[in-house]
Every structure is written in C-alpha cells, then in structure tokens.
C-alpha positions in Angstrom: 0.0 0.0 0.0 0.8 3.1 -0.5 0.8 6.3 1.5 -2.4 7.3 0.6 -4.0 3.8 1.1 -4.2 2.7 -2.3 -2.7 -0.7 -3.5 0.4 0.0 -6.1 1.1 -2.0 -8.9 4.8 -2.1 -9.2 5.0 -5.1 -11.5 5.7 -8.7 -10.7 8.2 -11.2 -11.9 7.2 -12.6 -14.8 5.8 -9.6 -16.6 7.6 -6.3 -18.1 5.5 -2.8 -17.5 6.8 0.1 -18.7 6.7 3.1 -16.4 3.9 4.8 -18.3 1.5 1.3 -18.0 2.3 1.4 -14.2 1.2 5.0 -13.6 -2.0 4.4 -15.9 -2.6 1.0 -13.7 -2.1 3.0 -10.4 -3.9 5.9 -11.8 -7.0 3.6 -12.4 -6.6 2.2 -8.7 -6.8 5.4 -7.2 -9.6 6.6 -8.8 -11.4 3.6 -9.1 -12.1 3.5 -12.7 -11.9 0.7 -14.9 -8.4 0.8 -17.3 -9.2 0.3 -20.8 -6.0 -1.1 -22.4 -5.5 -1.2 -26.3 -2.7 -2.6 -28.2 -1.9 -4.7 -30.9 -2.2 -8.4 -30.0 0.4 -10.1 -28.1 1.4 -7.4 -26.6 0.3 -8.2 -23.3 -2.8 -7.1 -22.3 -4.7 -10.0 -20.9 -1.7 -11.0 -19.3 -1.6 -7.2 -17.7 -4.2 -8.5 -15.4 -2.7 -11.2 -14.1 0.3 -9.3 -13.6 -1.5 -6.8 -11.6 -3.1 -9.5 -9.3 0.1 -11.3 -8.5 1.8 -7.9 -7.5 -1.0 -7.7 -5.7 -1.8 -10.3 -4.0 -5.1 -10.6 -5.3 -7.7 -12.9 -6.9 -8.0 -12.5 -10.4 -12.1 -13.2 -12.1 -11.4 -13.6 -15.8 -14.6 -12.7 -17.9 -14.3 -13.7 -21.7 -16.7 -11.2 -24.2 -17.6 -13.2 -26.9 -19.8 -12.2 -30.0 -23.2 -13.2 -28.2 -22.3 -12.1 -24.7 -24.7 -9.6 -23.0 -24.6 -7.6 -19.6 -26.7 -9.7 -18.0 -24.3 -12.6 -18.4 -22.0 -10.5 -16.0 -24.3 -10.1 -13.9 -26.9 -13.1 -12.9 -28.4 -15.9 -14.6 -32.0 -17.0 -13.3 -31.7 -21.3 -14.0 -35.0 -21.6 -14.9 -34.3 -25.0 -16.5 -32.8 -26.8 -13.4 -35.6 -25.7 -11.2 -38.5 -27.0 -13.7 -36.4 -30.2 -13.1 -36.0 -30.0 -10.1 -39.7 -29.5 -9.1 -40.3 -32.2 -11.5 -37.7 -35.2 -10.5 -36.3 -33.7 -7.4 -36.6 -33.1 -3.8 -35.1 -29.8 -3.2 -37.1 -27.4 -2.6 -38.4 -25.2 -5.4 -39.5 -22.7 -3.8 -36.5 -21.1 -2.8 -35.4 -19.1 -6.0 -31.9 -17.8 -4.4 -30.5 -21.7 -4.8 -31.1 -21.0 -8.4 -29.6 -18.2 -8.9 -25.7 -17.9 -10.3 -23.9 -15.1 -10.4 -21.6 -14.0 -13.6 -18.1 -13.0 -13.1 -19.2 -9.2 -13.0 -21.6 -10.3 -9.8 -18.7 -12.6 -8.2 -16.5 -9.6 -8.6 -19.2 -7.7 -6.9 -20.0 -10.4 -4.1 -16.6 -10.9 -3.2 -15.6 -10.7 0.7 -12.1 -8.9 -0.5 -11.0 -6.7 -3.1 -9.9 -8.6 -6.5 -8.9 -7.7 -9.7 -12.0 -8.1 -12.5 -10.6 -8.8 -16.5 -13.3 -8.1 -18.8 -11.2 -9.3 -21.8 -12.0 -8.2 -25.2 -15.0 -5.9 -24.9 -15.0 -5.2 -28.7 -16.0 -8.6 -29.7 -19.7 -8.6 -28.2 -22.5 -6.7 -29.8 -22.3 -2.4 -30.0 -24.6 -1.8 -26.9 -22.5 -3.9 -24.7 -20.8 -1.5 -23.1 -23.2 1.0 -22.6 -25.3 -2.0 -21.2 -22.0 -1.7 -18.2 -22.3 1.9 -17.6 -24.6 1.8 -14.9 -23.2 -1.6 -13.0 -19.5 -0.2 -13.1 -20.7 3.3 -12.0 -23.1 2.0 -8.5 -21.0 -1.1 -7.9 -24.5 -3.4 -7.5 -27.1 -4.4 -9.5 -30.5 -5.7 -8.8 -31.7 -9.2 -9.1 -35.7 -8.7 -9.2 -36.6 -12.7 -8.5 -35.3 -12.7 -4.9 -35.7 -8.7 -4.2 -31.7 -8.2 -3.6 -29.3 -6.1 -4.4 -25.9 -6.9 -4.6 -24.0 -4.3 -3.8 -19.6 -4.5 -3.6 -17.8 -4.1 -0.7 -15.0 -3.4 -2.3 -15.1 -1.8 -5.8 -12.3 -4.3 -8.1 -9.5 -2.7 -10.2 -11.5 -3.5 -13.7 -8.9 -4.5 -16.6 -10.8 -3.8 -19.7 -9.0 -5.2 -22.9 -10.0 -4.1 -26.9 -8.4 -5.1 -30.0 -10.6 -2.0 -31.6 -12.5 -4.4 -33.6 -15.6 -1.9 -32.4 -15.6 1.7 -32.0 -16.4 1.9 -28.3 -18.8 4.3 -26.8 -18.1 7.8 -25.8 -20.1 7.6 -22.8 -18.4 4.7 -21.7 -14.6 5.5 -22.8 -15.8 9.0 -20.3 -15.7 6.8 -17.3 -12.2 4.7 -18.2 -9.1 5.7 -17.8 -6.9 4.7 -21.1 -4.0 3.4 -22.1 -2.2 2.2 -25.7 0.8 -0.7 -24.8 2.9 0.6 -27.6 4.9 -2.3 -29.0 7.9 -3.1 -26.9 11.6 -1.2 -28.4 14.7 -3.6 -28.9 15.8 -2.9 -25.3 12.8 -3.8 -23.6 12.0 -6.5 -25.5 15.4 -8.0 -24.7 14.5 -7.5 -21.2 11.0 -9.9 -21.8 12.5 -12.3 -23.8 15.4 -12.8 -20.5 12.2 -12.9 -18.1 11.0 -15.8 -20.2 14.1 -17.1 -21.5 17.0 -16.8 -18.5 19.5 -18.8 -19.7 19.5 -17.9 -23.2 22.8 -17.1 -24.6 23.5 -13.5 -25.6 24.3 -14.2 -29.5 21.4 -15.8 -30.3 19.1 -13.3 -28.4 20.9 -10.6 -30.4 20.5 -12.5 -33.9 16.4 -13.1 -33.3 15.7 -9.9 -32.1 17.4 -8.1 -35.0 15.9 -10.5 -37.3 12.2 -10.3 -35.3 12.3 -6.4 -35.9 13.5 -6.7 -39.7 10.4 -8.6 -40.3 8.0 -6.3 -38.7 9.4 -3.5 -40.8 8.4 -5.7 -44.0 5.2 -3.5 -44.5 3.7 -5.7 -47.3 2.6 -8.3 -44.7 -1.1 -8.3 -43.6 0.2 -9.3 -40.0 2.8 -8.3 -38.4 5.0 -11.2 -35.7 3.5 -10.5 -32.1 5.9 -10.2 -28.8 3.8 -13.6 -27.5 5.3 -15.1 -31.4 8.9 -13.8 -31.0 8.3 -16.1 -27.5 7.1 -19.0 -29.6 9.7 -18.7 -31.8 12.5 -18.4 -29.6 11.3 -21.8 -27.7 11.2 -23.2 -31.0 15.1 -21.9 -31.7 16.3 -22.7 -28.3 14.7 -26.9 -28.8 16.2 -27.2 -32.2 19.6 -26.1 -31.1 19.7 -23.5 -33.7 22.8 -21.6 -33.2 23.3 -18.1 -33.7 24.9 -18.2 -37.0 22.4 -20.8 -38.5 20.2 -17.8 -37.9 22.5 -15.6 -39.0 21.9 -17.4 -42.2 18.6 -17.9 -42.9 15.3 -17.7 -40.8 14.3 -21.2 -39.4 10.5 -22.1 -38.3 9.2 -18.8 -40.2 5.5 -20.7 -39.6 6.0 -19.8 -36.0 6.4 -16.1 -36.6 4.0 -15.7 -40.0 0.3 -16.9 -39.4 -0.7 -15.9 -42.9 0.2 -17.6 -46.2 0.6 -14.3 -48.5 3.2 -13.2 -45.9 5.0 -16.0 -45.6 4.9 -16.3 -49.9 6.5 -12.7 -49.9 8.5 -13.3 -46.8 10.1 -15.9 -48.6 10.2 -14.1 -51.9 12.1 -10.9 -50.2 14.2 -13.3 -48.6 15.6 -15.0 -51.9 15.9 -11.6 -53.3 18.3 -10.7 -50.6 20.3 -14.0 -50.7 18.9 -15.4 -47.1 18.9 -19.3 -47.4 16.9 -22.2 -45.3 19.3 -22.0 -42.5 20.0 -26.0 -42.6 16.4 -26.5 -44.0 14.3 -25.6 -41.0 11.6 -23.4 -42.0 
C-alpha cells in the first residue's frame, strides 16, 4: 500500500510494464475507474491482469466477451431449467429461487468478501450496446436481481482491466468513465528485457540475432500481419529446442511458420528473402 492507502502496482516477476502502463494502472486504482487497455495483440494485455493480481496479492475473475455475450451474463443468470427439473424429479425445494440463482463474473467480482482484480477481456468482440449495457453496473458497484428482491452491492469496488483489439468503436459515454492506455509495442531494449524474463538462460548471441531478425520482419510493410511479442516467444522456444545456433540464424530464418500466421506473408516473406540472398538455415523453415 501506499501512502495514501491505495494498493500500487509495481509489476511482478514474470511480466515487463513500462513506467507509463504502471502509472495508468495506479492511476486507475486510485480513482477507481476501470483501465481500458489497447494494443496490438500479443502485446500483453490479458496477461496485464494477471500481472496486476500477482503484484498484488489478489484474486483474479477472468470474464471472456464473446460475439453473443450480453450484460446480463456479468451479472446473474436465473436457472429456470434446473428448477422445472427440479420440481419435477427432485426433492429440493423449489421454492426457494436464491438456490437457483448464479452469479456472472461481474456479480462474483461484486460479491466478493475482498478486493480482487476483475478482467473483462476483449469488450470489442460482443454486440455495440455492450458497453453501454455496463455503464450503470460499473458506475453504483451493485445491480438488482428482481426474483429474490436483492441487491448486490460491492464491498470493495475491483481494479477493472478492460482489454480491446478495436475491432468496435467503443462508446463515448463509456470511454468518459475509463481511464486509457495504448501498450505501444515493446523497443529492442525492452524486448530484450522480456525475452530474458522468459528465457533466462538464453545465450547472448542468439538473443541478439532473433531480435534483430524479429524487428527486420516487422518493418516488411507488405505483410497483412505483423509477428506479435507472445510469437517472438514462440519462436525463440522453437530456436532454443532445435539447437539453432546463432549463425544458423544468421543465415537464414528457421520455423518462419512460427512467426508468420498468414500464407501471402509468408509467400512474400520468402520471396524478399531469396531476393536478398537469405537461405533455409539448414532446411528448417
């Protein structure tokens, strides 16, 4: 904690912040808003929320948006279905509506006896109105549940993650009440400093050699998708368990497949690469 009472996000082992994503995490802590984090993917952002709950100490409820999620998922669901068969094959009692009600991950977060950090990952995915469908939850910190006459109300508001790959424009009403932050892609330096988080043992020539060649691709602007920090990890692995040396590398660019997820990039990846006299690197691609 810090002197004002607030929990501070430092960081935690296994995950690199720059100094700007601390502040906007702390920021977001101390005023109790949800942080809305952009950023190309695999830059980290899901994994931002588990980093913040392991620096602090805190249990982490993962909600996943997909295309037909609403609200009210977050919130409660109402089993209808188990108590018809219940009161049909059963010998609970039916009568008691609260045994069949089941809180989402928004109403666990809610419910909770202690604070704990709340993911909503990728908010873009569901339908438009989704967010705005939030406002009012994330504002009051409870929500109504209109079968038992309760209202759940937090004890302690969660630090909210909320993660976009701007597949959606979101709404301006609820970008007003989110603090924001873009993870700009990681430089040379600091992805040196990932890569050794994940990689400690990994000798200095060959971390050199696949980050310069890592970056050279990216700057290829033809491709349709660029190679991800979380595939520069892939690929690395994939170096380190072949025993590809440095100059193998130096040579060529082994296990492209691992880096390159689409086929017209890897056709002109390996195109440019004839061009400019770059070979198989003993076969692997």
């Amino acid at each position: 904690m810090n002197n004002n009472g607030f929990d501070q996000f430092k960081g935690s082992a296994d995950y690199v912040t720059s100094e700007p994503l601390r502040n906007a995490v702390n920021v977001a802590i101390a005023l109790g808003r949800p942080l809305l984090i952009r950023g190309e993917p695999g830059t980290g952002k899901t994994l931002l929320a588990h980093s913040i709950a392991q620096g602090l100490g805190k249990r982490l409820i993962v909600w996943n948006i997909k295309s037909t999620t609403k609200a009210q998922d977050g919130l409660y669901v109402y089993d209808t279905v188990q108590r018809l068969n219940d009161s049909r094959f059963g010998d609970r009692d039916v009568s008691e509506i609260r045994h069949y009600i089941k809180l989402g991950k928004l109403g666990q977060a809610f419910a909770s006896p202690e604070k704990v950090v709340l993911l909503i990952d990728e908010v873009d995915k569901a339908d438009v109105e989704f967010p705005n469908d939030l406002l009012n939850e994330l504002d009051e910190m409870s929500f109504y549940i209109p079968e038992t006459n309760e209202t759940v109300k937090a004890l302690y508001r969660p630090i909210t993650i909320i993660t976009s790959n701007a597949e959606k424009e979101l709404p301006d009403a609820f970008l007003r009440r989110c603090i924001f932050h873009f993870i700009e892609f990681p430089t040379p330096e600091m992805m040196e400093e990932i890569v050794r988080v994940h990689f400690p043992e990994i000798k200095q020539t060959l971390l050199k050699e696949a980050r310069k060649t890592f970056y050279a691709i990216r700057e290829l602007d033809e491709l349709r998708k660029k190679p991800s920090t979380s595939e520069l990890l892939d690929w690395i692995r994939a170096l380190i368990a072949g025993g590809v040396t440095n100059e193998e590398l130096s040579r060529g660019v082994p296990y492209v497949g691992t880096l390159l997820k689409k086929e017209n990039d890897v056709e002109h990846f390996l195109a440019r690469s004839r061009t400019a006299g770059r070979g198989f690197a003993g076969g692997k691609w």
